[in-house]
C-alpha positions as CSV (number, residue, x, y, z in Angstrom):
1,X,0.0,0.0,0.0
2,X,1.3,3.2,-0.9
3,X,2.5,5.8,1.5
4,X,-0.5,8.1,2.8
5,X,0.5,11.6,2.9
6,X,-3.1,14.2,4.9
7,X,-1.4,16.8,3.8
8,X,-1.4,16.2,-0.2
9,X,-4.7,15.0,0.6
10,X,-5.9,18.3,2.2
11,X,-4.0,20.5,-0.6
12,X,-6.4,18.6,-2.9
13,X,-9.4,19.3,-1.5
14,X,-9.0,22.9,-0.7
15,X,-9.2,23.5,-4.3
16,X,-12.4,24.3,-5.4
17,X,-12.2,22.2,-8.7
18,X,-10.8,19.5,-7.2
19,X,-13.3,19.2,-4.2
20,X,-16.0,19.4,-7.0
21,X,-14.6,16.6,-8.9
22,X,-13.9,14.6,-5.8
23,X,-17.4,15.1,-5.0
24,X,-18.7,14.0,-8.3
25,X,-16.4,10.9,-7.6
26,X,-17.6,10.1,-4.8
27,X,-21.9,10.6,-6.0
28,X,-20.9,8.4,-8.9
29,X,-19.0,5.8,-7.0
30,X,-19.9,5.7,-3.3
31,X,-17.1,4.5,-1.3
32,X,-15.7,2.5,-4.0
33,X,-15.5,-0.6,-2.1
34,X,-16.8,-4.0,-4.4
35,X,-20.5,-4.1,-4.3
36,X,-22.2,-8.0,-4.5
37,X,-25.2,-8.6,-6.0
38,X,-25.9,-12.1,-5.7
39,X,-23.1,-14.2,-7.4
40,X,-21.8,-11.3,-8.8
41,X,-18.8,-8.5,-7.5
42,X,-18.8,-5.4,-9.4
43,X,-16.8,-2.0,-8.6
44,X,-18.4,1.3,-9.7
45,X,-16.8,3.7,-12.1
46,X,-16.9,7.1,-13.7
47,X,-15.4,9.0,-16.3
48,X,-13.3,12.2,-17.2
49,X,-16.4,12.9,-19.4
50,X,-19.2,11.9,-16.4
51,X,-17.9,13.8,-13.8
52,X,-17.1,17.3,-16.6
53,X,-21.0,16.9,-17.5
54,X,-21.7,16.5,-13.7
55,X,-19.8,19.5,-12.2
56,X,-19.6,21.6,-15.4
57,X,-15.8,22.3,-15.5
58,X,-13.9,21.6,-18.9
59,X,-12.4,18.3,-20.0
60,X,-9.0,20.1,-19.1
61,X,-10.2,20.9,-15.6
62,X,-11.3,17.4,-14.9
63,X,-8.8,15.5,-16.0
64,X,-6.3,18.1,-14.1
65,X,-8.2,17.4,-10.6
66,X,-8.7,13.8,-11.2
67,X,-4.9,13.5,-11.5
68,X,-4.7,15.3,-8.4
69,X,-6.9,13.0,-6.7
70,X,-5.2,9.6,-7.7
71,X,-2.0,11.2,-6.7
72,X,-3.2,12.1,-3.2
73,X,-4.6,8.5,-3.4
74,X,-8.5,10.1,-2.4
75,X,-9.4,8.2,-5.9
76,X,-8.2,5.0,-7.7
77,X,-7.7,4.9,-11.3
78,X,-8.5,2.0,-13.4
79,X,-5.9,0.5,-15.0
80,X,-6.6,1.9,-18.2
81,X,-6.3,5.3,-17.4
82,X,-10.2,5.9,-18.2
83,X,-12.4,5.7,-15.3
84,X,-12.1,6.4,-11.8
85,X,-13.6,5.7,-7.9
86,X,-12.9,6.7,-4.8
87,X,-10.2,5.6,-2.2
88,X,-12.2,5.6,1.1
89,X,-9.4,2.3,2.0
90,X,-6.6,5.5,2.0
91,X,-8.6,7.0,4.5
92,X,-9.4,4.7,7.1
């Protein structure tokens, strides 16, 4: 597990773009913990292009925050690069 660091974390969210992505992330996704439904485990995901239609900001804004976020480890990325959900393991 990588190295938890509040203080990036709180850098992050005292950006106002950032905290509205983050929040976005975390309506989209909820704690971003594997959900069952019967025989089946699924994690929640959203995109650069959800979360720019949910909060309003630009493509450039987004994807800006949401590499904020995953550095700060308050979100995960996928390991594709395209979709993200939120880290609530980095801050328990």
């Amino acid at each position: 597990m990588p190295e938890i660091d509040g203080a990036s974390m709180l850098r992050a969210l005292a950006r106002e773009n950032t905290l509205r992505v983050f929040a976005a992330v975390v309506d989209a996704t909820g704690t971003g913990a594997p959900q069952r439904s019967g025989s089946t485990i699924s994690v929640g995901w959203t995109t650069a292009i959800g979360v720019s239609r949910q909060t309003g900001l630009s493509d450039t804004a987004v994807v800006a925050a949401l590499t904020e976020l995953t550095e700060a480890h308050l979100i995960v990325a996928s390991p594709e690069g395209h979709g993200w959900h939120t880290d609530f393991g980095a801050l328990s």
